[in-house]
C-alpha positions as a printed Julia matrix, in Angstrom:
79×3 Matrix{Float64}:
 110.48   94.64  107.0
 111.05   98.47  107.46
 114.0    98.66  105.23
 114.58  102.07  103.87
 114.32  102.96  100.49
 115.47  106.51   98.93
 113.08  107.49   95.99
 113.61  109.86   93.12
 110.92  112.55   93.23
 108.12  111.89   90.41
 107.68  108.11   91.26
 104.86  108.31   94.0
 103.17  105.54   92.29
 106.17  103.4    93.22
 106.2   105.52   96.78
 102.88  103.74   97.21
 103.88  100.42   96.29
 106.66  100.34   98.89
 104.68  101.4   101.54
 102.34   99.11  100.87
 104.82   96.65  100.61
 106.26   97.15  104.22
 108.87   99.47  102.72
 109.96  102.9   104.52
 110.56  105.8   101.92
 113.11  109.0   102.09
 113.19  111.59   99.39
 116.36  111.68   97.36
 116.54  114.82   97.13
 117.52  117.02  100.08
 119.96  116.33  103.22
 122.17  113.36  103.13
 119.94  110.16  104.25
 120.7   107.57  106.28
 120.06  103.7   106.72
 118.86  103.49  103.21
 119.29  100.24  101.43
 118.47  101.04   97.58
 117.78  103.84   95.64
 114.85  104.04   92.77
 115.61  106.67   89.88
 113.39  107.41   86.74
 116.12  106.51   84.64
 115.19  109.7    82.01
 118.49  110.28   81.3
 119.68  112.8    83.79
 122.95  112.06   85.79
 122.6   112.51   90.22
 125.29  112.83   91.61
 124.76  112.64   95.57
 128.36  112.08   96.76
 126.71  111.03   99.96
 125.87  107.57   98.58
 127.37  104.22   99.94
 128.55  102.82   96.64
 127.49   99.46   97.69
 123.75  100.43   97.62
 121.76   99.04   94.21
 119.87  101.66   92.55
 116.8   100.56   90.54
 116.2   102.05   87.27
 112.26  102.89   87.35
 111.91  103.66   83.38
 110.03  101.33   81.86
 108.99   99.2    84.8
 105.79   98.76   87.2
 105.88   99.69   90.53
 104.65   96.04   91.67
 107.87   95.37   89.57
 110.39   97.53   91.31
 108.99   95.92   94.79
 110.03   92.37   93.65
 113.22   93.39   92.14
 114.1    95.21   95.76
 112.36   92.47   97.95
 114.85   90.32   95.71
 118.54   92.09   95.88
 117.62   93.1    99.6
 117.25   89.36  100.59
């Protein structure tokens, strides 16, 4: 699959998942990234603001969910 997905620091349980899922992680935090096709947050409240961003790209809100979850709702907006 190797699609690229930026994730929020403080979510390496869902890190894991995606990996294990066939997933390729980048850091959202730090220099602008490229070929990513959805962004995980933890959804605590805090606003990011990364004017870098295609506006197009779905970003999953991580509070409150599993990381098996946040692999099936990706594997299902990415297909």
């Amino acid at each position: 699959m190797y699609t690229t997905i930026a994730v929020e620091d403080g979510l390496g349980n869902v890190v894991q998942a995606l990996h294990s899922a066939g997933f390729k992680t980048s850091p959202l935090e730090g220099p602008p990234f490229k070929n990513v096709r959805a962004v995980v947050v933890k959804g605590d409240g805090k606003d990011i603001f990364l004017p870098q961003w295609d506006d197009k790209l779905p970003v999953i809100n991580a509070a409150g969910r599993s990381a098996e979850e946040i692999v099936d709702v990706l594997r299902d907006r990415l297909s």
